[in-house]
Structure formats: structure tokens, C-alpha cells
C-alpha positions in Angstrom: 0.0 0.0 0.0 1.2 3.2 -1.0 1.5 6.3 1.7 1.5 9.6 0.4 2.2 13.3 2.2 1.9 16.6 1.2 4.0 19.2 1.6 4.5 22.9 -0.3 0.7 23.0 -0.6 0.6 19.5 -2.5 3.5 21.1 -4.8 6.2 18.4 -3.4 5.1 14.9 -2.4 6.5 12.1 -0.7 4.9 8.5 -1.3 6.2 5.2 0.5 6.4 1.2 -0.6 7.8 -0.7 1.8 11.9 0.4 2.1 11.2 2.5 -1.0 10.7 6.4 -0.7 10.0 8.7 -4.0 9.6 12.4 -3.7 8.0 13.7 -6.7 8.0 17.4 -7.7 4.5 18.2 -8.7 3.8 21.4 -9.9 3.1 20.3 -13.6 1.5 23.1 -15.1 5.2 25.1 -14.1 6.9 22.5 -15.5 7.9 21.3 -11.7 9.6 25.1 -11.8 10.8 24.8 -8.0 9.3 27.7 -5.2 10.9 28.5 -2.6 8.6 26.8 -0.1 9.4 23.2 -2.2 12.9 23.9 -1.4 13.0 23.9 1.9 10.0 21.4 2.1 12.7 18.8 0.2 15.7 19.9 2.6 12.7 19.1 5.4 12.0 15.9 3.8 15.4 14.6 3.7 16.3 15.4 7.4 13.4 13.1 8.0 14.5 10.7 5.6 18.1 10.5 6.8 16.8 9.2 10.1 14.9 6.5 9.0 16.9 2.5 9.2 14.2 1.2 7.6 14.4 3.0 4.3 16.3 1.6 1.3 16.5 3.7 -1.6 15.0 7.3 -2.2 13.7 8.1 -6.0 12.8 11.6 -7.3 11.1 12.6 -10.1 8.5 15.4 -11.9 5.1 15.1 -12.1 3.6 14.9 -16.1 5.2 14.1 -18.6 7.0 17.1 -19.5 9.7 17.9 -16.9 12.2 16.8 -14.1 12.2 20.3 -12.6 12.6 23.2 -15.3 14.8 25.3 -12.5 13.7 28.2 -10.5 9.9 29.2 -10.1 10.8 32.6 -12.3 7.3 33.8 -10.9 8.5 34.3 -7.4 12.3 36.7 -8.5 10.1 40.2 -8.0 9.8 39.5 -4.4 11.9 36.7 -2.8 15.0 37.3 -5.1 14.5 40.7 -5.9 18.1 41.7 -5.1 21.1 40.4 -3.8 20.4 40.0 -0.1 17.0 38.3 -0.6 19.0 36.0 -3.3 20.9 35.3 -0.7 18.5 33.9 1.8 17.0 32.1 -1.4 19.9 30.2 -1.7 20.8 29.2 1.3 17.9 27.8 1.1 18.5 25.8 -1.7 21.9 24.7 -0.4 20.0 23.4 2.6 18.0 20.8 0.5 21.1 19.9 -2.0 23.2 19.1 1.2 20.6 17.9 2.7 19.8 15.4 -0.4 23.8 14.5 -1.3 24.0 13.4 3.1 21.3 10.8 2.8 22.5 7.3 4.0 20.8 5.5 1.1 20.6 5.4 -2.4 19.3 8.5 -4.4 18.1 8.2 -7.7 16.8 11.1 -10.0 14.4 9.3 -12.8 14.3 11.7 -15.2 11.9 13.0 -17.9 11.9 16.0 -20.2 13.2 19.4 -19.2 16.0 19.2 -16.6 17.1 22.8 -16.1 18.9 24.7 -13.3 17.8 24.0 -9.6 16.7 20.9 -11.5 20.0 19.8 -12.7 21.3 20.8 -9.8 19.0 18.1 -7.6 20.0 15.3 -10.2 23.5 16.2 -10.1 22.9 15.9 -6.3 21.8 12.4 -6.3 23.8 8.9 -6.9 22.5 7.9 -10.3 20.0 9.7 -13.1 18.5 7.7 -14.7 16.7 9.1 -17.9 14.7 9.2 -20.7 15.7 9.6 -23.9 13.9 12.8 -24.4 15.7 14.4 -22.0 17.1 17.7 -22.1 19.7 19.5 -19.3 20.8 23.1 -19.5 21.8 25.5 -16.3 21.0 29.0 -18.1 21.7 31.4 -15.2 24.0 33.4 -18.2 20.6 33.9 -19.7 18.9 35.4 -17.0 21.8 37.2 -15.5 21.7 34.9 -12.2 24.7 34.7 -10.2 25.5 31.2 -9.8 26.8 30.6 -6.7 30.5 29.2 -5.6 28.7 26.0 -3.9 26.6 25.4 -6.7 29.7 25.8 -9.2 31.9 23.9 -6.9 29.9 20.6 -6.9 29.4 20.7 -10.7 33.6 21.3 -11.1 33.6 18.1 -8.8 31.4 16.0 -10.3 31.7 16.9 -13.9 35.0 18.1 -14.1 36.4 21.9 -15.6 35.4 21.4 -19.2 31.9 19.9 -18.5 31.1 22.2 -16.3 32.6 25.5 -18.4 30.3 24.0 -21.2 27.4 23.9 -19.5 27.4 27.7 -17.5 29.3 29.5 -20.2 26.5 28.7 -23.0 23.9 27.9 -21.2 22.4 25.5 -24.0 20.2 22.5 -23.7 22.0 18.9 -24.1 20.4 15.8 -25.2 19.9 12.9 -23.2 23.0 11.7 -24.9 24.9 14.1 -25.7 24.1 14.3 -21.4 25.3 10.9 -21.2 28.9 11.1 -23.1 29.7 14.2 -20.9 28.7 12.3 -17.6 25.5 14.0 -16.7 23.1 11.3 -16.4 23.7 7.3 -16.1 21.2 5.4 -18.0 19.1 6.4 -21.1 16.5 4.3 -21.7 13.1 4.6 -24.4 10.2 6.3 -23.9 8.6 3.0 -23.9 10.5 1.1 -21.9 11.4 3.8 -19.5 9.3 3.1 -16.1 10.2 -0.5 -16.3 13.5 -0.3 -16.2 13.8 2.4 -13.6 11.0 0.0 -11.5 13.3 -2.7 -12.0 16.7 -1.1 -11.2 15.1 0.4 -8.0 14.4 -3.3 -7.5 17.3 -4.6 -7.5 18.3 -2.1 -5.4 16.1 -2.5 -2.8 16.1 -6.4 -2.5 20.5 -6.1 -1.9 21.8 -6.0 1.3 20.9 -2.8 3.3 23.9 -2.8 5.7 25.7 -3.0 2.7 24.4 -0.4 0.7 24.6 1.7 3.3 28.6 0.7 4.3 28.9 2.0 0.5 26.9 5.2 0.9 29.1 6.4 4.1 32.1 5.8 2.0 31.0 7.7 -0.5 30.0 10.9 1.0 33.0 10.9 2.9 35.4 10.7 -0.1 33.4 13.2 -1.6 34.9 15.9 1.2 38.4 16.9 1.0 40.8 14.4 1.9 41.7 16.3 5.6 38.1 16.4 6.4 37.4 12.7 6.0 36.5 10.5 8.6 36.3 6.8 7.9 35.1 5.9 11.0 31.6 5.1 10.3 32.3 3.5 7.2 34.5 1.0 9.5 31.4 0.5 12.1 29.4 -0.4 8.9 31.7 -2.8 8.0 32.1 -4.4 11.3 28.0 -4.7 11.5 28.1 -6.2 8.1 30.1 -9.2 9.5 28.4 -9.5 12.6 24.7 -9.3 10.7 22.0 -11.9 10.3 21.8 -10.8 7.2 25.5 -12.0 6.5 24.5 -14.9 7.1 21.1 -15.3 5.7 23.5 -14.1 2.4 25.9 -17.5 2.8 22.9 -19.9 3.1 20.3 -18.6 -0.3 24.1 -18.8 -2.0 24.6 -22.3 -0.6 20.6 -22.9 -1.1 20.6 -21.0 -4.6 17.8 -18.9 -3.8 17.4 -15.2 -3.6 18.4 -13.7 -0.2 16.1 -12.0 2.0 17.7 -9.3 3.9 15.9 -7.4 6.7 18.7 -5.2 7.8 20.0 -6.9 11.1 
């Protein structure tokens, strides 16, 4: 049975399955065009999130048909980013939620259709893996709008992308296709129109049904190589590892091996 709350006036969702969480961006007829009340309803939602043991992977997506999330809510600039001090509350705002989203114990995975702009790319970029549609199209066009793009903002792009990727995509603010996306490292997976949802359904799947303390042993490693390499700290990472061994689940993974049958792991 699937549990649904609202939050941003029904303009950001999140629905639960089981160890499965997907937050979906539903403001539709904006092209999923992100206020600021759904940004810090996300950075709300993921501090909940991040507490949760029983949670196994965490999808986002856009409601429709048309968009991931088409960047900023353009609508709201006249009063809560009407100059630069106001900007600046907006995006600490923002940074909240990103931060928020990257720190998540679990899997993230941004399933993504249509337009992918701005704050938008900015989520996706903020998650694991994007998985995507082949009708896809990314763009960050602050240049266009004479936004100032922010340090942070650039700074995980440089990271994850790399100088040239991320030169490309600020400098000429022009829309990429789902693979033209894919060759420079944006997204993960392109898959058709028509076999999209089943194959994101199935990867979150797999997913899902694979160890826990494993996954999440991964997760810590990977946010903490993500920080410089005098700010990392592996010692959580190790206590992951150590439960790993010391599981039920460890075991339960030796006997479907030996029984050759699919493991069922509960997390302990």
C-alpha cells in the first residue's frame, strides 16, 4: 500500500512502498519550476529521511510528462530574489535541501523525464545515479537570466563533472540531449520512452532487494570521499563494515548462495 504526504501545498510529495521512498515534484503546469517553499520542504523531507533505518532507496522525479524540474519558479524573482540579499537567503535555502539530499545514508536516484534545467539539474547532479529518458534535455541558463551562480553550486558541478563539462554547461547555457548528457557524464542510463518506467522499476528493485547494511557501508564511504581528503572520517564506514560481519543478514547471504535462492535481507 502506498503512503502519500503533502507538503509545499501539495507542490512536493512524498509516497512510501515498503523500504522504497520517492519524492516527486508536482507542480506540472510550471513544468515542476521549483518555489521557494518546495525547497525547503525537500531539505525538510530529507532530514526526516536520513533518520529512517528502515528506508532503502530514495527516487525523485517530476510530475507529467514534460519535466524533471525546469529550474527556478521565475514567478517568485520580483519579491523573494528581488536583489542580492533576498537572493541570498533564497539560496541558502537551496543549499539546505542539496546538502541535505547529497547526506542521505541510502541510495538516491533522480528518474528523469523532459526538461531538466537549473535547480533541477542541480538536484540530479545531487543524487547517486539519473536515470533518464531519452527525451531528455539539461541546460543550467543562469547566463541567460543574468543569475549569479553561486561558488557551492559551481563547486559541486567542477567536482562531479569536471572543468570542461562544467565550463560548457554555464558558459552557453544550451540544452543537451539525453545523450549528448550521457557522453559528458550527466546522467547514467538512457532508456526509451517505452521502456522507461520498467526499467527504472526494475533497477530500483534490484536495489532494494540487496543488502541494506551493505548499501549503506557503500553510501558512508562515498559521501566521505566526496569531502576533501583532511576532512574525511572513515570511522563510520568502518562500524558499517564491522556490523556487516556481525549481521544476520551475513549470514542469511551465505545460506540462499549455498541454497541457490534469492536472499532475503531485513537489515539486522
Amino acid at each position: 500500500m502506498t503512503e502519500t504526504q503533502d507538503y509545499a501545498n501539495g507542490r512536493l510529495q512524498l509516497s512510501r512502498i515498503g523500504g522504497v521512498a520517492a519524492i516527486t515534484f508536482n507542480a506540472p503546469d510550471k513544468h515542476n519550476a521549483m518555489s521557494l517553499g518546495m525547497w525547503q520542504a525537500l531539505g525538510e523531507i530529507c532530514e526526516t529521511l536520513a533518520t529512517d533505518e528502515s528506508l532503502r532507496v530514495l527516487t525523485l522525479t517530476g510530475a507529467g510528462d514534460q519535466a524533471f524540474v525546469a529550474g527556478a519558479d521565475i514567478s517568485e524573482f520580483g519579491e523573494i530574489r528581488s536583489d542580492a540579499t533576498r537572493a541570498a537567503t533564497y539560496g541558502a535555502a537551496v543549499a539546505h535541501a542539496e546538502d541535505a539530499l547529497e547526506a542521505l545514508p541510502v541510495p538516491t536516484l533522480a528518474l528523469i523525464r523532459g526538461y531538466c534545467i537549473g535547480g533541477g539539474l542541480g538536484i540530479a547532479m545531487r543524487c547517486d545515479l539519473r536515470l533518464t529518458r531519452d527525451d531528455a534535455r539539461f541546460a543550467i541558463t543562469a547566463a541567460k537570466l543574468s543569475l549569479g551562480y553561486g561558488y557551492d553550486g559551481i563547486a559541486q558541478l567542477h567536482r562531479r563533472l569536471g572543468h570542461a563539462v562544467t565550463a560548457d554547461l554555464l558558459f552557453s547555457g544550451r540544452k543537451l540531449s539525453a545523450e549528448d548528457a550521457q557522453a559528458k557524464g550527466i546522467c547514467d542510463f538512457v532508456y526509451p520512452r517505452e521502456s522507461f518506467e520498467a526499467a527504472c522499476a526494475d533497477y530500483v528493485k534490484t536495489i532494494a532487494g540487496n543488502a541494506p547494511l551493505t548499501i549503506r557501508t557503500v553510501k558512508s564511504a562515498m559521501i566521505e570521499l566526496a569531502k576533501p581528503e583532511d576532512a574525511r572520517d572513515r570511522t563510520a564506514t568502518d562500524a558499517f563494515v564491522r556490523a556487516c560481519f556481525d549481521s544476520a543478514d551475513y549470514a542469511e547471504g551465505q545460506r540462499a548462495f549455498a541454497e541457490k535462492r534469492a536472499p532475503r535481507f531485513v537489515g539486522l
